[in-house]
C-alpha positions in Angstrom: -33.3 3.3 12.9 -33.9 6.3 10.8 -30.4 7.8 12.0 -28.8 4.3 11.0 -30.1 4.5 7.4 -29.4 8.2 7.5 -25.2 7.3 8.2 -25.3 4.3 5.9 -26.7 6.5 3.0 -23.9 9.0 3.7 -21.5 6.8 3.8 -22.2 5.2 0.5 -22.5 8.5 -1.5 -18.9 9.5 -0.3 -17.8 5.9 -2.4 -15.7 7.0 -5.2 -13.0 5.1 -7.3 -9.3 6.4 -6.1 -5.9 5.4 -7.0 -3.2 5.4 -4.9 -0.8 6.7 -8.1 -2.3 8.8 -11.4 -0.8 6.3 -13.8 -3.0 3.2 -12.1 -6.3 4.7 -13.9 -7.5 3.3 -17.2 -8.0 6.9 -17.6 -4.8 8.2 -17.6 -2.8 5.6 -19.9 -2.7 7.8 -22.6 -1.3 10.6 -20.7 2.2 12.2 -21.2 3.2 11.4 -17.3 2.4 7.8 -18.3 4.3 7.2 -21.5 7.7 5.8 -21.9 10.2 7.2 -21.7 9.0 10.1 -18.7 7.4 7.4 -16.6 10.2 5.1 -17.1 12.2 7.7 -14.6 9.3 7.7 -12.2 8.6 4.0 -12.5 5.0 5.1 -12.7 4.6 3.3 -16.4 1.3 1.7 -16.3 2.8 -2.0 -17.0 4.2 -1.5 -13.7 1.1 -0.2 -11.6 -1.4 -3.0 -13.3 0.2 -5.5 -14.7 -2.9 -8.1 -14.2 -5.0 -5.6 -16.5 -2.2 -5.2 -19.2 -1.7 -9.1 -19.2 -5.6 -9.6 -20.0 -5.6 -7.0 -22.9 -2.6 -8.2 -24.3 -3.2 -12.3 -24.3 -6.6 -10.7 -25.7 -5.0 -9.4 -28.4 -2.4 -11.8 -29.3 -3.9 -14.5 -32.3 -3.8 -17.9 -31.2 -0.3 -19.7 -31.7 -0.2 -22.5 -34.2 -0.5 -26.1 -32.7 3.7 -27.5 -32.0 4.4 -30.9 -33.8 
């Protein structure tokens, strides 16, 4: 039992947020290597990598559209 909790406790302080590309961290947006137009060569531009995240902030940002008559 003691060995169990011993591995599970290992196990979760190896747990670590990772990114598959640089320009896919929140972190890194305001980097050079993430800016247009160098990551438009690389297609690394962080539109591309999280789209879903962008989309939020932006429809966030964006006032409400008057009502159509």
């Amino acid at each position: 039992m003691k060995y169990t909790l011993l591995a599970v406790m290992l196990l979760l302080a190896g747990c670590e947020d990772q990114y598959r590309y640089p320009c896919q961290n929140p972190d890194n947006f305001q980097k050079l290597e993430c800016q247009k137009p160098k990551c438009l060569f690389t297609q690394m531009c962080p539109e591309y990598m999280v789209a879903p995240v962008l989309e939020k902030q932006i429809n966030a940002e964006q006032p409400a559209s008057a009502p159509k008559r």
